[in-house]
C-alpha positions as CSV (number, residue, x, y, z in Angstrom):
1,X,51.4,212.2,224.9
2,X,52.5,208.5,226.2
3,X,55.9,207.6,227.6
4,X,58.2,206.5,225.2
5,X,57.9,202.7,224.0
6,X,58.6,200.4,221.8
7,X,55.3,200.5,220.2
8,X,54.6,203.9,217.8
9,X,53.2,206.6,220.3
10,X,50.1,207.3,217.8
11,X,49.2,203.6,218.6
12,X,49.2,204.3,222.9
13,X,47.6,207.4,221.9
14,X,45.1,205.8,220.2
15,X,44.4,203.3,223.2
16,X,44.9,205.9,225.7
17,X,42.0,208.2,224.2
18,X,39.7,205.1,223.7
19,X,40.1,203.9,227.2
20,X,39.5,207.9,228.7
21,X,35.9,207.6,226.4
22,X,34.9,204.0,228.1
23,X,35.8,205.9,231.5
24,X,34.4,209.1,230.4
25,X,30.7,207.3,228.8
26,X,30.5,204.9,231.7
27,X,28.5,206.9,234.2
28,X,26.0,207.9,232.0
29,X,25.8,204.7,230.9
30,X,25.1,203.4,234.2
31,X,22.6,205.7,234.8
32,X,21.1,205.2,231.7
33,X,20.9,201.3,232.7
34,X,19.1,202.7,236.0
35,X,16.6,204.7,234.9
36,X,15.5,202.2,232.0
37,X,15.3,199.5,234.9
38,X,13.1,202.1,237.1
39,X,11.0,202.6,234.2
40,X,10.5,199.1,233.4
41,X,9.3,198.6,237.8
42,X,7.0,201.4,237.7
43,X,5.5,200.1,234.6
44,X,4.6,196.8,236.5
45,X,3.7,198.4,239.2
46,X,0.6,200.2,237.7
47,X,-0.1,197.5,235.5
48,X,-0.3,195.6,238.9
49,X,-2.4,198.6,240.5
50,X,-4.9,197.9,237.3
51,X,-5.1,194.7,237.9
52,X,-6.1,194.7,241.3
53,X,-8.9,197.9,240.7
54,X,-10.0,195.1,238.3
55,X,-10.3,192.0,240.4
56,X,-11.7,194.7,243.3
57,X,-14.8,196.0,240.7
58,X,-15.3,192.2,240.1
59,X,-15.3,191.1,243.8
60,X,-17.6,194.6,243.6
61,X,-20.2,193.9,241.6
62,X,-20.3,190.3,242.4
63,X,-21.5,191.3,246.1
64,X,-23.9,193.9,244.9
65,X,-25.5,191.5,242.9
66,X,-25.8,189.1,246.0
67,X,-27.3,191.8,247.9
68,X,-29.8,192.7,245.4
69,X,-31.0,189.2,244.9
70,X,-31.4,188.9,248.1
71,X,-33.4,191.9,248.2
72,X,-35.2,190.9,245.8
73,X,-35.8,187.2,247.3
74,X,-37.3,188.7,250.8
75,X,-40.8,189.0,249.9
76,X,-40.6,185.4,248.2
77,X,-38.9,183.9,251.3
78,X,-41.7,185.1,253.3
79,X,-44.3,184.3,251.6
80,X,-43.1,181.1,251.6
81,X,-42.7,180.9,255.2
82,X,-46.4,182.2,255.6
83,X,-47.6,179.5,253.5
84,X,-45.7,176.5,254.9
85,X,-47.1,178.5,258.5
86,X,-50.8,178.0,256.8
87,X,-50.4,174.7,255.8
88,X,-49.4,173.9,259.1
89,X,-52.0,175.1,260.4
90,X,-54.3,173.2,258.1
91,X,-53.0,169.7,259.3
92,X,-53.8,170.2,263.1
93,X,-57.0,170.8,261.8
94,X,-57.7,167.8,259.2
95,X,-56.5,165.9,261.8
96,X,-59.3,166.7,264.2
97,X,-61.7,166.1,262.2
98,X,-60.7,163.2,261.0
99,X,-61.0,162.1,264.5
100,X,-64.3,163.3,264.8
101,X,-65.2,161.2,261.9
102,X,-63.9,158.3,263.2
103,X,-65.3,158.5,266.7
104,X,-68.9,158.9,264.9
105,X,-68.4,155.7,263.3
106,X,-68.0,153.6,266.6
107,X,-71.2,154.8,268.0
């Protein structure tokens, strides 16, 4: 019961009770507020950690596929090489004889 007023006491009472439930609700409130909020981070932090494995298995498979073409390309890069190597070697010697051929037609 409230002090005496000039106001009826089931009207402080009333007041009185409903401002002893804001009190009284607050805390779990609060913590209610809290763990929805921690839920909410942890949420984005895994949808983070996904998306990162993701752009990882892409940055993955990009370089396999690098090295594999690459693997692949070795036998073509040297046979290449060993025919630019033999046509080389082909010019020294059209060259020579083309000298010979022109020497032969001064005599």
């Amino acid at each position: 019961m409230s002090f005496p007023t000039s106001v009826n006491d089931q009207i402080t009472d009333a007041v009185t009770q409903s401002n002893v439930k804001v009190l009284g609700e607050s805390p779990a409130m609060a913590i209610g507020s809290l763990y929805q909020t921690m839920a909410h981070s942890t949420g984005i932090l895994f949808e983070n950690s996904v998306s990162a494995q993701q752009q990882q298995n892409t940055l993955t498979q990009a370089a396999s596929n690098m090295g594999v073409m690459q693997i692949y390309s070795m036998d073509t890069m040297a046979g290449a090489a060993g025919t630019e190597k033999v046509a080389q070697g082909g010019v020294a010697d059209n060259l020579t004889s083309l000298l010979t051929v022109l020497q032969s037609f001064r005599r």
